[in-house]
PDBQT receptor file of N, H, CA, C and O in Angstrom, charges set to zero:
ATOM      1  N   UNK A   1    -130.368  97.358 -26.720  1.00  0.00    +0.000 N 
ATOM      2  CA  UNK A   1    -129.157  96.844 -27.353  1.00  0.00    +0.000 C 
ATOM      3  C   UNK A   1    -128.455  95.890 -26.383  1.00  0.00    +0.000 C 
ATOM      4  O   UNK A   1    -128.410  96.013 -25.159  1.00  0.00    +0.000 OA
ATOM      5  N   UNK A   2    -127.919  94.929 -27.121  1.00  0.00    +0.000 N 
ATOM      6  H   UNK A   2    -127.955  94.829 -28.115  1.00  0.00    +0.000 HD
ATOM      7  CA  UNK A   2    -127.532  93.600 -25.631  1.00  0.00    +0.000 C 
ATOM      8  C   UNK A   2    -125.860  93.501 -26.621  1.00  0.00    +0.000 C 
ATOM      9  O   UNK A   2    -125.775  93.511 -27.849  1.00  0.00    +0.000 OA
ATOM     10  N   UNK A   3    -124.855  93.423 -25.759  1.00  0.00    +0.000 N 
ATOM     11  H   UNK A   3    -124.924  93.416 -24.762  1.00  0.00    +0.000 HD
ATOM     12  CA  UNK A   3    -123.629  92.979 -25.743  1.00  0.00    +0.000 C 
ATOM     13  C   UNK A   3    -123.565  91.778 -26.839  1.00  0.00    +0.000 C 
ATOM     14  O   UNK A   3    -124.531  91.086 -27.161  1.00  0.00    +0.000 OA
ATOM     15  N   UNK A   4    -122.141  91.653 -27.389  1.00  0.00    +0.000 N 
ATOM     16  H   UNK A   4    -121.357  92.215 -27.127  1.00  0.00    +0.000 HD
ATOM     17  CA  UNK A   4    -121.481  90.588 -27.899  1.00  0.00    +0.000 C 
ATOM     18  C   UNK A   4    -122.037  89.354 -27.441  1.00  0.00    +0.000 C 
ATOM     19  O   UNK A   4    -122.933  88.638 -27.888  1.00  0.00    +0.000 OA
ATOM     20  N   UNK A   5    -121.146  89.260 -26.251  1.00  0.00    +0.000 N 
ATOM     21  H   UNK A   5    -120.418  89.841 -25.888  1.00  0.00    +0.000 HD
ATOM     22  CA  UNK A   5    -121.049  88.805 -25.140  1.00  0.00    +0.000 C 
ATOM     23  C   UNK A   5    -122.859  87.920 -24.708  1.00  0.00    +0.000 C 
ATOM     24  O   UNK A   5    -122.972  86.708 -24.526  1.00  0.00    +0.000 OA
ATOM     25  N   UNK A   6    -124.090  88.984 -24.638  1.00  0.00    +0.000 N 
ATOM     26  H   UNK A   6    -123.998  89.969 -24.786  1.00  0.00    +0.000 HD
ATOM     27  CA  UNK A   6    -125.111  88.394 -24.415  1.00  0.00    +0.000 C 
ATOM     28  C   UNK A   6    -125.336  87.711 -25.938  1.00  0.00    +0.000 C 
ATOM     29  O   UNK A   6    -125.169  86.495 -26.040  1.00  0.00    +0.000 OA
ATOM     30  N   UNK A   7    -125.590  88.238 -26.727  1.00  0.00    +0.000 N 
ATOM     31  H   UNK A   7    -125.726  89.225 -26.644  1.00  0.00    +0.000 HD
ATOM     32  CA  UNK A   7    -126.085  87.650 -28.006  1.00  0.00    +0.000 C 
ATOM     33  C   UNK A   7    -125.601  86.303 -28.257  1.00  0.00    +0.000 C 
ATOM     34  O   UNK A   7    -126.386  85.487 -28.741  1.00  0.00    +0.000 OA
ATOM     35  N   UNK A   8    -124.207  85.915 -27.945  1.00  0.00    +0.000 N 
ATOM     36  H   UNK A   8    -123.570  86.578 -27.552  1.00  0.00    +0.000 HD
ATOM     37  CA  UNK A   8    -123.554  84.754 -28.022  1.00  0.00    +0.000 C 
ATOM     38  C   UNK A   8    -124.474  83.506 -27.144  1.00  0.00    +0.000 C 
ATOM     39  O   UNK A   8    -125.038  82.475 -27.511  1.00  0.00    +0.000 OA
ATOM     40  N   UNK A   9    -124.273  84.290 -25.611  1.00  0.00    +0.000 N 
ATOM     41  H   UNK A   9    -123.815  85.127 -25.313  1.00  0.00    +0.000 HD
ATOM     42  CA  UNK A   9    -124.918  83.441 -24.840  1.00  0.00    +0.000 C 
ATOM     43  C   UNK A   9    -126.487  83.210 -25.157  1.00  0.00    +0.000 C 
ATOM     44  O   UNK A   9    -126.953  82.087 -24.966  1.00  0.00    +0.000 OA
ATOM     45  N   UNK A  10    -127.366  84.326 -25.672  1.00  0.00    +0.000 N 
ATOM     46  H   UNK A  10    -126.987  85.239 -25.827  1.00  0.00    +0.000 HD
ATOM     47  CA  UNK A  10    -128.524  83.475 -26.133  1.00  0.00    +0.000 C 
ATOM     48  C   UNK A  10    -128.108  82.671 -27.228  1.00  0.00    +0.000 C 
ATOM     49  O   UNK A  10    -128.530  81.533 -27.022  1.00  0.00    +0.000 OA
ATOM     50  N   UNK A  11    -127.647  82.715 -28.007  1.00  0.00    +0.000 N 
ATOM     51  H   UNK A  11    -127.304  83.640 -28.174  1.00  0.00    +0.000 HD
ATOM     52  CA  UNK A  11    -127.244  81.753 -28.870  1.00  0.00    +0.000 C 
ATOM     53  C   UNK A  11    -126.953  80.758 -28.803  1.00  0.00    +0.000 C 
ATOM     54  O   UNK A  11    -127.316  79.966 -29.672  1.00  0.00    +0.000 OA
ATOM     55  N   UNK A  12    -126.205  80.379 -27.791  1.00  0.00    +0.000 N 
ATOM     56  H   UNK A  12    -125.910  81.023 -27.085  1.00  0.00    +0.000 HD
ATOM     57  CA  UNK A  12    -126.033  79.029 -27.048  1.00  0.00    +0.000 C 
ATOM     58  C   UNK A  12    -127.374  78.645 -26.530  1.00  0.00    +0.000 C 
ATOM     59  O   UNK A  12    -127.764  77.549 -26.934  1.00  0.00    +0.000 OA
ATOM     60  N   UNK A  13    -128.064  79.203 -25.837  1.00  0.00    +0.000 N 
ATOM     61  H   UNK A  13    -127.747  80.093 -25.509  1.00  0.00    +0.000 HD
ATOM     62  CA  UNK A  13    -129.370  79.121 -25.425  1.00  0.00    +0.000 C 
ATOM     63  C   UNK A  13    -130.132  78.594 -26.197  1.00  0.00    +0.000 C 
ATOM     64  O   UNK A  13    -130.609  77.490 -25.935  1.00  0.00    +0.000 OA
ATOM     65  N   UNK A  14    -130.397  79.191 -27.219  1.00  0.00    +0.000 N 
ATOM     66  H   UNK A  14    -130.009  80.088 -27.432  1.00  0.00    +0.000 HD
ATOM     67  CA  UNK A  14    -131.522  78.619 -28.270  1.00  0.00    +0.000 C 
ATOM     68  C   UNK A  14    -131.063  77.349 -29.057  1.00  0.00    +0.000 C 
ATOM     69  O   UNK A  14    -131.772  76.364 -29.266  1.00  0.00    +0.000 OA
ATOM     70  N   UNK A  15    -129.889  77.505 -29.424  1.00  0.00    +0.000 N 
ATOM     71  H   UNK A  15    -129.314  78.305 -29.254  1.00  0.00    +0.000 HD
ATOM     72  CA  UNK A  15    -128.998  76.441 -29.985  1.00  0.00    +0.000 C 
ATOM     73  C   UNK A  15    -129.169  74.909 -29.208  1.00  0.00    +0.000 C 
ATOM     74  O   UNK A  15    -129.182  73.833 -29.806  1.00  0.00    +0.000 OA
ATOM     75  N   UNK A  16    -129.287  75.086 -27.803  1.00  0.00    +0.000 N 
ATOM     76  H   UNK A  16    -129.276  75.960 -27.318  1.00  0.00    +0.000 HD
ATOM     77  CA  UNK A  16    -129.294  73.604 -26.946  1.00  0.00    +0.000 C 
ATOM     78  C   UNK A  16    -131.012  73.681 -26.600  1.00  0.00    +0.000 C 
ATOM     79  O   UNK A  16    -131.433  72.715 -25.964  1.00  0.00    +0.000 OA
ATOM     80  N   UNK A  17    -131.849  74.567 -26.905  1.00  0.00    +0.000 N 
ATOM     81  H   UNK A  17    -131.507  75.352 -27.422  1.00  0.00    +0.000 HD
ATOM     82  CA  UNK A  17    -133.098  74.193 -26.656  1.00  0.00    +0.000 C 
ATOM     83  C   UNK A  17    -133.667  73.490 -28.097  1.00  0.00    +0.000 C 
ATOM     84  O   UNK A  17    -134.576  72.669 -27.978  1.00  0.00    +0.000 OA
ATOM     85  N   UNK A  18    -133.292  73.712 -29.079  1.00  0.00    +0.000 N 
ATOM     86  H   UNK A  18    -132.553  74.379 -29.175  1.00  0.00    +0.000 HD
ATOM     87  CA  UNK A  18    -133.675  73.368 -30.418  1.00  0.00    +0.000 C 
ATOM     88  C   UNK A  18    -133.101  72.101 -30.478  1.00  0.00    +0.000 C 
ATOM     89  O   UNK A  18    -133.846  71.202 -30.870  1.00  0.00    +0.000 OA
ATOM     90  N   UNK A  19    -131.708  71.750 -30.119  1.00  0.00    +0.000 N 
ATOM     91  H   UNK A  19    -131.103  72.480 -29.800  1.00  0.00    +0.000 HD
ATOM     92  CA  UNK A  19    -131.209  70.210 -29.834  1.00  0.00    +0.000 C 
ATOM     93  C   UNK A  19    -132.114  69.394 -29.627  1.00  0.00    +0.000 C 
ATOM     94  O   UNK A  19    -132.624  68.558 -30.373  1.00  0.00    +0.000 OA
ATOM     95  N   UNK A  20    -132.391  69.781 -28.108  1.00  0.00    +0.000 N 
ATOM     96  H   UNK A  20    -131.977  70.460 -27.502  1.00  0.00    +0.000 HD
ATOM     97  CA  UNK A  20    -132.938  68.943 -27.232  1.00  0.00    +0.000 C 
ATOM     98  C   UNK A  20    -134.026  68.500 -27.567  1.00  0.00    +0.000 C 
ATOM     99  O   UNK A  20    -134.279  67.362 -27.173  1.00  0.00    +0.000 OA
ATOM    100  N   UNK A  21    -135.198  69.310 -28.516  1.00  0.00    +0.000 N 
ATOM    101  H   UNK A  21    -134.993  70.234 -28.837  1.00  0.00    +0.000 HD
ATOM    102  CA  UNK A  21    -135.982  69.450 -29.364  1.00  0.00    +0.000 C 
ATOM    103  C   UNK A  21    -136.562  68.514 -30.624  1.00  0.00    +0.000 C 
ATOM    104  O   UNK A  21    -137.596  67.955 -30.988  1.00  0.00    +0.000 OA
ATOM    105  N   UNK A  22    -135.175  68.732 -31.036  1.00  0.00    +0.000 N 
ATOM    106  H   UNK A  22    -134.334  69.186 -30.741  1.00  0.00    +0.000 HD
ATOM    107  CA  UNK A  22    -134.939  67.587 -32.072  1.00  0.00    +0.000 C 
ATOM    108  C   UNK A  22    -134.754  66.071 -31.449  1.00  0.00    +0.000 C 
ATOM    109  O   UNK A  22    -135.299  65.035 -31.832  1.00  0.00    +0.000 OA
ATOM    110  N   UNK A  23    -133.726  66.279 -30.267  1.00  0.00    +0.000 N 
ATOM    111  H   UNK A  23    -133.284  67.120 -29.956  1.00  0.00    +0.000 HD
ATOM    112  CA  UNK A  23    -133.788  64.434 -29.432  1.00  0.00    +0.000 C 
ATOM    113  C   UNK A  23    -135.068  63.977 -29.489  1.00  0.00    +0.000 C 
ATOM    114  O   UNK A  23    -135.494  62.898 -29.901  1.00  0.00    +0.000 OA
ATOM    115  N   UNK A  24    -135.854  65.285 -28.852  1.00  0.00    +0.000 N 
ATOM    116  H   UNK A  24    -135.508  66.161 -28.518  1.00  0.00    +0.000 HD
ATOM    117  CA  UNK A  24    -137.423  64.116 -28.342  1.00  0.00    +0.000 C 
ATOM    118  C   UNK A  24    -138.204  64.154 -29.596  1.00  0.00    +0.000 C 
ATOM    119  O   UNK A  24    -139.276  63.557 -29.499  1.00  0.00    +0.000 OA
ATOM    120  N   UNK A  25    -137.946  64.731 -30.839  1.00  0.00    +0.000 N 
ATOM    121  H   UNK A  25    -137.074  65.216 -30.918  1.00  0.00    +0.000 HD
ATOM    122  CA  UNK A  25    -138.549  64.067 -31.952  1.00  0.00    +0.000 C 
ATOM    123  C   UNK A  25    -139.294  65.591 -32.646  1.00  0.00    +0.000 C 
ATOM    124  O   UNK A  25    -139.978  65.567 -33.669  1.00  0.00    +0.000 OA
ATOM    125  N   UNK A  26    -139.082  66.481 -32.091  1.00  0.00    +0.000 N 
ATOM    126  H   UNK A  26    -138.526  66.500 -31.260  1.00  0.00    +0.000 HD
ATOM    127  CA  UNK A  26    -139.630  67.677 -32.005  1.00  0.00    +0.000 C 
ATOM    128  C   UNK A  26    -139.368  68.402 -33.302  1.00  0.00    +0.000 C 
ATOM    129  O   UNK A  26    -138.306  68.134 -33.864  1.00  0.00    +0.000 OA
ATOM    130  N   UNK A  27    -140.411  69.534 -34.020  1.00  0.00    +0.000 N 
ATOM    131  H   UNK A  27    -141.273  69.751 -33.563  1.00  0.00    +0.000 HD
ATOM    132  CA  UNK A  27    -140.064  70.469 -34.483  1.00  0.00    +0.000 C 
ATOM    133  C   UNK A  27    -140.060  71.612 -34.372  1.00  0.00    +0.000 C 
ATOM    134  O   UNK A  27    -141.071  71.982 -33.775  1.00  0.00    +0.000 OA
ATOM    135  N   UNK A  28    -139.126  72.762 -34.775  1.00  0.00    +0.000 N 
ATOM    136  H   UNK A  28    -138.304  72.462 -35.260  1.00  0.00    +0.000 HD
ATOM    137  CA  UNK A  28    -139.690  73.924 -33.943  1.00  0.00    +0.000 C 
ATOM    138  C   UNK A  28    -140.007  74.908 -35.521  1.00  0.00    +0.000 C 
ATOM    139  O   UNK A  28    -139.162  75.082 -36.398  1.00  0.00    +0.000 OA
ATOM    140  N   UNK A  29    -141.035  75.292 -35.535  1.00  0.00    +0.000 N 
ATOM    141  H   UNK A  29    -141.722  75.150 -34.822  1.00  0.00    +0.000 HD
ATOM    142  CA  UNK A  29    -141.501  76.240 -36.335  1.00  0.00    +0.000 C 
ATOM    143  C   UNK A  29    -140.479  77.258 -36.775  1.00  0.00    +0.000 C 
ATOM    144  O   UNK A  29    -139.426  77.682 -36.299  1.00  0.00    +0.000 OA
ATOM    145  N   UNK A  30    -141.069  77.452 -37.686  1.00  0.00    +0.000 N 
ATOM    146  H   UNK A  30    -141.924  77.107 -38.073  1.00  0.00    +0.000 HD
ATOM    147  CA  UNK A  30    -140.718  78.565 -38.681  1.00  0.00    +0.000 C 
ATOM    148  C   UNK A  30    -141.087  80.017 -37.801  1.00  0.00    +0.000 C 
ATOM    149  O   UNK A  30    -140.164  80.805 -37.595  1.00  0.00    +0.000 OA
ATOM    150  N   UNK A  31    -142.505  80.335 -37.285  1.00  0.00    +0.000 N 
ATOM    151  H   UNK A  31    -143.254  79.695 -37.453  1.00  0.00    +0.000 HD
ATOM    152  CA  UNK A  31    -142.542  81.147 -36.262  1.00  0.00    +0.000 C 
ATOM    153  C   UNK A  31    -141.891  81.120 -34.949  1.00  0.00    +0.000 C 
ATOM    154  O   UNK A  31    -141.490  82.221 -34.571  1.00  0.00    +0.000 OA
ATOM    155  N   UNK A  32    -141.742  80.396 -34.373  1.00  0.00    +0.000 N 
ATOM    156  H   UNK A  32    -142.067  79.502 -34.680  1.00  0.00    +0.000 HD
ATOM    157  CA  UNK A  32    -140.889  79.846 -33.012  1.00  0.00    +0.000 C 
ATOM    158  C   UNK A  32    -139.928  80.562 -33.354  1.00  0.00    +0.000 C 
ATOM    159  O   UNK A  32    -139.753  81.723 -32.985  1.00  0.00    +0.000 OA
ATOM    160  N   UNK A  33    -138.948  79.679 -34.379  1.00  0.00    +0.000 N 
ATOM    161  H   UNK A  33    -139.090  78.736 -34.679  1.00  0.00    +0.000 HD
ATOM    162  CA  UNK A  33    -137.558  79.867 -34.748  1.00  0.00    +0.000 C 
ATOM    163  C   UNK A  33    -137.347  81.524 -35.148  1.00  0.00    +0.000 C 
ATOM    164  O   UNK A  33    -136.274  81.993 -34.769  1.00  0.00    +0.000 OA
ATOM    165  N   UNK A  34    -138.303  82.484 -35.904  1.00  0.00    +0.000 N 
ATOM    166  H   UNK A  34    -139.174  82.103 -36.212  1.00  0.00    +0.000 HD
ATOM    167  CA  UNK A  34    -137.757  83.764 -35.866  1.00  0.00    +0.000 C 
ATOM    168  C   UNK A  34    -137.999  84.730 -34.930  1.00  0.00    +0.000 C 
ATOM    169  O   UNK A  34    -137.709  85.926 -34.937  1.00  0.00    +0.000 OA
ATOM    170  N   UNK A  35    -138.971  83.581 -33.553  1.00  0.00    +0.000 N 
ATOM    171  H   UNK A  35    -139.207  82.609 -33.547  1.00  0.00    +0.000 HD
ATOM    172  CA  UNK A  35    -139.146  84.326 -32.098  1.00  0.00    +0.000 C 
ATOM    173  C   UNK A  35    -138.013  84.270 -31.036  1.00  0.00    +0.000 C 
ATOM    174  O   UNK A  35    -137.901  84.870 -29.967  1.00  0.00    +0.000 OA
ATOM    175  N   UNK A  36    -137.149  83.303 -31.699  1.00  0.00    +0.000 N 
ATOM    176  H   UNK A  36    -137.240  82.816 -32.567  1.00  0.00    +0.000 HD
ATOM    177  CA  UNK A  36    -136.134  82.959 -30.866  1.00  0.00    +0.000 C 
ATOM    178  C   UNK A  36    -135.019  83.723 -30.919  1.00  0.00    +0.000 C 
ATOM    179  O   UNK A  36    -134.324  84.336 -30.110  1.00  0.00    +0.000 OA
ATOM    180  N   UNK A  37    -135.040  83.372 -32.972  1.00  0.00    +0.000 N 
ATOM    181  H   UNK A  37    -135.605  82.874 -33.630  1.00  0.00    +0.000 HD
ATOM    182  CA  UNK A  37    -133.605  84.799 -32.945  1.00  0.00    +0.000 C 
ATOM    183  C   UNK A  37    -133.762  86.429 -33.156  1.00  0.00    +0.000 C 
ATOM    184  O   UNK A  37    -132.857  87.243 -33.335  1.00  0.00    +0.000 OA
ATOM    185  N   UNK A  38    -135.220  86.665 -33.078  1.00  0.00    +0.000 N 
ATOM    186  H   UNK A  38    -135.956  86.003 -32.932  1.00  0.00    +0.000 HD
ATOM    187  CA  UNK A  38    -135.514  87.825 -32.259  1.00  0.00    +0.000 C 
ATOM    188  C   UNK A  38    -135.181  87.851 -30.685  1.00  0.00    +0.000 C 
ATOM    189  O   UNK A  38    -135.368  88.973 -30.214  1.00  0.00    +0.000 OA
ATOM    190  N   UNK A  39    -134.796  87.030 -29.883  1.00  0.00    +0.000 N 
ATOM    191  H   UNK A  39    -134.644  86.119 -30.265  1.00  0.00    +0.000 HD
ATOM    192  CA  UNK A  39    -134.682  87.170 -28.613  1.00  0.00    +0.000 C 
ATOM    193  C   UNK A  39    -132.656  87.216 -28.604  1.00  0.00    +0.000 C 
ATOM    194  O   UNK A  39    -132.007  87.972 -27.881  1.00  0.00    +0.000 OA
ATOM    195  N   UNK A  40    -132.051  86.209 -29.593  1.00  0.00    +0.000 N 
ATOM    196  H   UNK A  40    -132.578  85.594 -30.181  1.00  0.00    +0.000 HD
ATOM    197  CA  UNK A  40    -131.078  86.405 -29.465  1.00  0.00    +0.000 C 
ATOM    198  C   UNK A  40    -130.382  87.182 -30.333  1.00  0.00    +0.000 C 
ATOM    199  O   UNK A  40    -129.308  86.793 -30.793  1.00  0.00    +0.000 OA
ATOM    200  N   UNK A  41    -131.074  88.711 -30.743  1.00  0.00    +0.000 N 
ATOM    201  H   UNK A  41    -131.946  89.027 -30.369  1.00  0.00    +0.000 HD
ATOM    202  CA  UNK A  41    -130.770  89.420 -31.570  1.00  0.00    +0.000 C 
ATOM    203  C   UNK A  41    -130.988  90.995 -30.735  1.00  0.00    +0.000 C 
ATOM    204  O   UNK A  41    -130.882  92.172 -31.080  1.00  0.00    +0.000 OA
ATOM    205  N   UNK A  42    -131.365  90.236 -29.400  1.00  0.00    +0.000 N 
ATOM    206  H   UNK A  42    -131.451  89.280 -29.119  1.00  0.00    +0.000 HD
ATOM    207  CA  UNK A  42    -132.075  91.284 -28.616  1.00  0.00    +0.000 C 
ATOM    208  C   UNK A  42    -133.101  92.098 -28.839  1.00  0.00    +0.000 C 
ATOM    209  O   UNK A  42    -133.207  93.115 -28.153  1.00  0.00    +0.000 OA
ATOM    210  N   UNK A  43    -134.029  91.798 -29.827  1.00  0.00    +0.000 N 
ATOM    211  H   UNK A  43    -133.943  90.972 -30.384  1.00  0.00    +0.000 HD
ATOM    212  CA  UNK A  43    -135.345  92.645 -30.344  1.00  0.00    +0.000 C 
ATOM    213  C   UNK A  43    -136.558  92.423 -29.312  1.00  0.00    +0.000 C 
ATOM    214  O   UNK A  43    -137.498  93.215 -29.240  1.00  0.00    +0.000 OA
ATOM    215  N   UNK A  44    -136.440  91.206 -28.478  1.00  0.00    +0.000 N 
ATOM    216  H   UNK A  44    -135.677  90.563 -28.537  1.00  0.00    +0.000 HD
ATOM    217  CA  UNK A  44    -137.598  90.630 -27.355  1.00  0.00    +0.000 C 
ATOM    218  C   UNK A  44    -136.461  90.382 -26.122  1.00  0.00    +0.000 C 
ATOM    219  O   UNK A  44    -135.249  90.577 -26.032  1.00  0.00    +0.000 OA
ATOM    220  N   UNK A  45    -137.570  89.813 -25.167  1.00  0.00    +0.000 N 
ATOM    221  H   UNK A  45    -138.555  89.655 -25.240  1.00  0.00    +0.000 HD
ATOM    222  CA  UNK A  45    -136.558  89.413 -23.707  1.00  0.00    +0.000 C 
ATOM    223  C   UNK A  45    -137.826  88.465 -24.148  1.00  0.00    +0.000 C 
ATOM    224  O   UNK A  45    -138.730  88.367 -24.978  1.00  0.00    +0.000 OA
ATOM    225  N   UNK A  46    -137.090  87.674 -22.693  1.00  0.00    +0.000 N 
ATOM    226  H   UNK A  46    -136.356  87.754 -22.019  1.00  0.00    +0.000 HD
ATOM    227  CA  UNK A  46    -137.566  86.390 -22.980  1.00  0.00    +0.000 C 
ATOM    228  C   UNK A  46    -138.588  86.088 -22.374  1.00  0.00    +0.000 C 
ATOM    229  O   UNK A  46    -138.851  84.940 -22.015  1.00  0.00    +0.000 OA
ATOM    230  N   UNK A  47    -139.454  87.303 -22.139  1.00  0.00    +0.000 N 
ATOM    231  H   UNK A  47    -139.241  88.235 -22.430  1.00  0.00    +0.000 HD
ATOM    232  CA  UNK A  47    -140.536  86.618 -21.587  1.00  0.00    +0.000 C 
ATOM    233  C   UNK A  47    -141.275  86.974 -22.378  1.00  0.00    +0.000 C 
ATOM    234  O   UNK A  47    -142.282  86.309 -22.621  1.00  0.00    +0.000 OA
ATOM    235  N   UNK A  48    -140.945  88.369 -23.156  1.00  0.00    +0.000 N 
ATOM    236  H   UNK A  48    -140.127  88.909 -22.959  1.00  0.00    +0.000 HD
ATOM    237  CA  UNK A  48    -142.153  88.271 -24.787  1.00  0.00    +0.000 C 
ATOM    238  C   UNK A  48    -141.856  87.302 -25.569  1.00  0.00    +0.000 C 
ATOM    239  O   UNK A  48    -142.517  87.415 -26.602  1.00  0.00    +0.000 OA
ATOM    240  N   UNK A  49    -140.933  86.061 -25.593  1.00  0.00    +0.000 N 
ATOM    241  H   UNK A  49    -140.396  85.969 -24.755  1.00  0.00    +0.000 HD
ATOM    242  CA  UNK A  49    -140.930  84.715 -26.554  1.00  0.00    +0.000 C 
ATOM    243  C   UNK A  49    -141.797  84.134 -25.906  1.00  0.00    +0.000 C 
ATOM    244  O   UNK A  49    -142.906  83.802 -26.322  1.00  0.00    +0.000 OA
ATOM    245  N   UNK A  50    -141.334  83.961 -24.786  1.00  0.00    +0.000 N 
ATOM    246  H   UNK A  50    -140.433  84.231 -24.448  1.00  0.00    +0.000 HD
ATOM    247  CA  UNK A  50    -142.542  83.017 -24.596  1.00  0.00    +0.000 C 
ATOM    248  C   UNK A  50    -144.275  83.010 -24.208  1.00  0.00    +0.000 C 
ATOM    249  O   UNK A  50    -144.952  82.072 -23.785  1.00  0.00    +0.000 OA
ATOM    250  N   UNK A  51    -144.715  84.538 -24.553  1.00  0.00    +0.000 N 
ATOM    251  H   UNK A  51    -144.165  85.300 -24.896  1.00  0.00    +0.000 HD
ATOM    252  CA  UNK A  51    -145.863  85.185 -24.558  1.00  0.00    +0.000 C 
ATOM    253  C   UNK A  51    -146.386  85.185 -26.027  1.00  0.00    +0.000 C 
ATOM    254  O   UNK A  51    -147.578  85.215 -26.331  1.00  0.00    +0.000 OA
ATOM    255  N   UNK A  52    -145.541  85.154 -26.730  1.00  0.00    +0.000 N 
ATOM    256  H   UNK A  52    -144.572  85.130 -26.483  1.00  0.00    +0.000 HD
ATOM    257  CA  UNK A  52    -145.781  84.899 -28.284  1.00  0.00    +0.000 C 
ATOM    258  C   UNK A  52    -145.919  83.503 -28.288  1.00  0.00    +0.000 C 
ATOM    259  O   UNK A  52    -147.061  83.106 -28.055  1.00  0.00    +0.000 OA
ATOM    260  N   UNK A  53    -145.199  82.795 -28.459  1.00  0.00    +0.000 N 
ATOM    261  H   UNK A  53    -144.272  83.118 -28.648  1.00  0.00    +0.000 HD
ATOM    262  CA  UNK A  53    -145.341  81.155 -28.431  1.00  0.00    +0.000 C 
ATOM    263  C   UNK A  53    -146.555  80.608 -27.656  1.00  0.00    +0.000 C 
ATOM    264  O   UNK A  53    -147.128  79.708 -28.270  1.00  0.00    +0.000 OA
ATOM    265  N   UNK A  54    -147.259  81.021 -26.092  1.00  0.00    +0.000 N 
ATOM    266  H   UNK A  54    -146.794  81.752 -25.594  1.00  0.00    +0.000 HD
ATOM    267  CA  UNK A  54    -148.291  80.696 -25.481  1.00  0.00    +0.000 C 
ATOM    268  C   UNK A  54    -149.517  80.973 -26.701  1.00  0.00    +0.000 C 
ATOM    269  O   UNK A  54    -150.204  80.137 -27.287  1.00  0.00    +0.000 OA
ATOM    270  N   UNK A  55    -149.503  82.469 -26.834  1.00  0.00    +0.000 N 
ATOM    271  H   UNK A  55    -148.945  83.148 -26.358  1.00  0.00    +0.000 HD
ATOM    272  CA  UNK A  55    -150.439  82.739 -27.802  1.00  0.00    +0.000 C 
ATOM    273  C   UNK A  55    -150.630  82.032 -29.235  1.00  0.00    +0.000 C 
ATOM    274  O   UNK A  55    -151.695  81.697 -29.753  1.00  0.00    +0.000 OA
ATOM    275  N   UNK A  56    -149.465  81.907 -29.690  1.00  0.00    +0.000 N 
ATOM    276  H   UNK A  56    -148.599  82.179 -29.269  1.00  0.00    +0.000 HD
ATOM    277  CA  UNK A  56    -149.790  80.992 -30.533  1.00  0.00    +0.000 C 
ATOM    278  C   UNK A  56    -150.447  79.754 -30.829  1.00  0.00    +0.000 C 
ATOM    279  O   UNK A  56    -151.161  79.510 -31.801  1.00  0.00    +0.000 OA
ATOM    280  N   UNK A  57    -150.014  78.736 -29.550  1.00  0.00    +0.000 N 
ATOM    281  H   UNK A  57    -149.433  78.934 -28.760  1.00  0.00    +0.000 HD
ATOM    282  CA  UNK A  57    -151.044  77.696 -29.091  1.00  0.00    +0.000 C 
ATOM    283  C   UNK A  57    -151.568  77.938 -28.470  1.00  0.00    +0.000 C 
ATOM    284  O   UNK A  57    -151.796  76.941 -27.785  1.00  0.00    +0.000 OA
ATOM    285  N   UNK A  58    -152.216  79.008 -27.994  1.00  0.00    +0.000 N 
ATOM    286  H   UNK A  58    -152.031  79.818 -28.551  1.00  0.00    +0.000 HD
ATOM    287  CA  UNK A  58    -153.441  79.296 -27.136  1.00  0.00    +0.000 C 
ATOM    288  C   UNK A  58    -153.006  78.663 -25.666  1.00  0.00    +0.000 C 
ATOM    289  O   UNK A  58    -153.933  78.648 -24.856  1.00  0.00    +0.000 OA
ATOM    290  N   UNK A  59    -152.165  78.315 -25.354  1.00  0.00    +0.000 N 
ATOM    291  H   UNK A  59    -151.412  78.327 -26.012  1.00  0.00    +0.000 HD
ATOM    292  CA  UNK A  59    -151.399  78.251 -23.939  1.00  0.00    +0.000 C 
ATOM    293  C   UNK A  59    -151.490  79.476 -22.879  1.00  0.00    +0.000 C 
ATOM    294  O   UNK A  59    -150.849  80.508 -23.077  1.00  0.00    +0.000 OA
ATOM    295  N   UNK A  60    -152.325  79.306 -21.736  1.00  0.00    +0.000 N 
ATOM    296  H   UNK A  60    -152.846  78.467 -21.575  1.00  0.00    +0.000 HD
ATOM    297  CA  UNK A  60    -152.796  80.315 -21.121  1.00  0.00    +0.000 C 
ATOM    298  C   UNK A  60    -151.548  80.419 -19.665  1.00  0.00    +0.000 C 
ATOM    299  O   UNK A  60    -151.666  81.300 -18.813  1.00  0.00    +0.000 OA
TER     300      UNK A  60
């Protein structure tokens, strides 16, 4: 269970990575996107997002 307080701040988190995302022309999936607010929902930490996401593109 993660605080107010954290949930907000991933939220901001994911919120300016998805931006930035969009600047360089980017999309972020439909899977991505419910790996993310599993992380800012506190259901993952963030290193199972981004162990899911590797696997997904086969990113070793």
């Amino acid at each position: 269970m993660i605080t107010d307080a954290e949930r907000a701040r991933r939220r901001e988190e994911v919120d300016a990575a998805r931006h930035s995302a969009g600047l360089k022309g980017l999309r972020v999936t439909e899977a991505t996107a419910a790996d993310q607010d599993a992380y800012v929902d506190g259901e993952i930490d963030l290193d199972e997002a981004g162990r899911r996401v590797r696997a997904r593109y086969g990113i070793v």
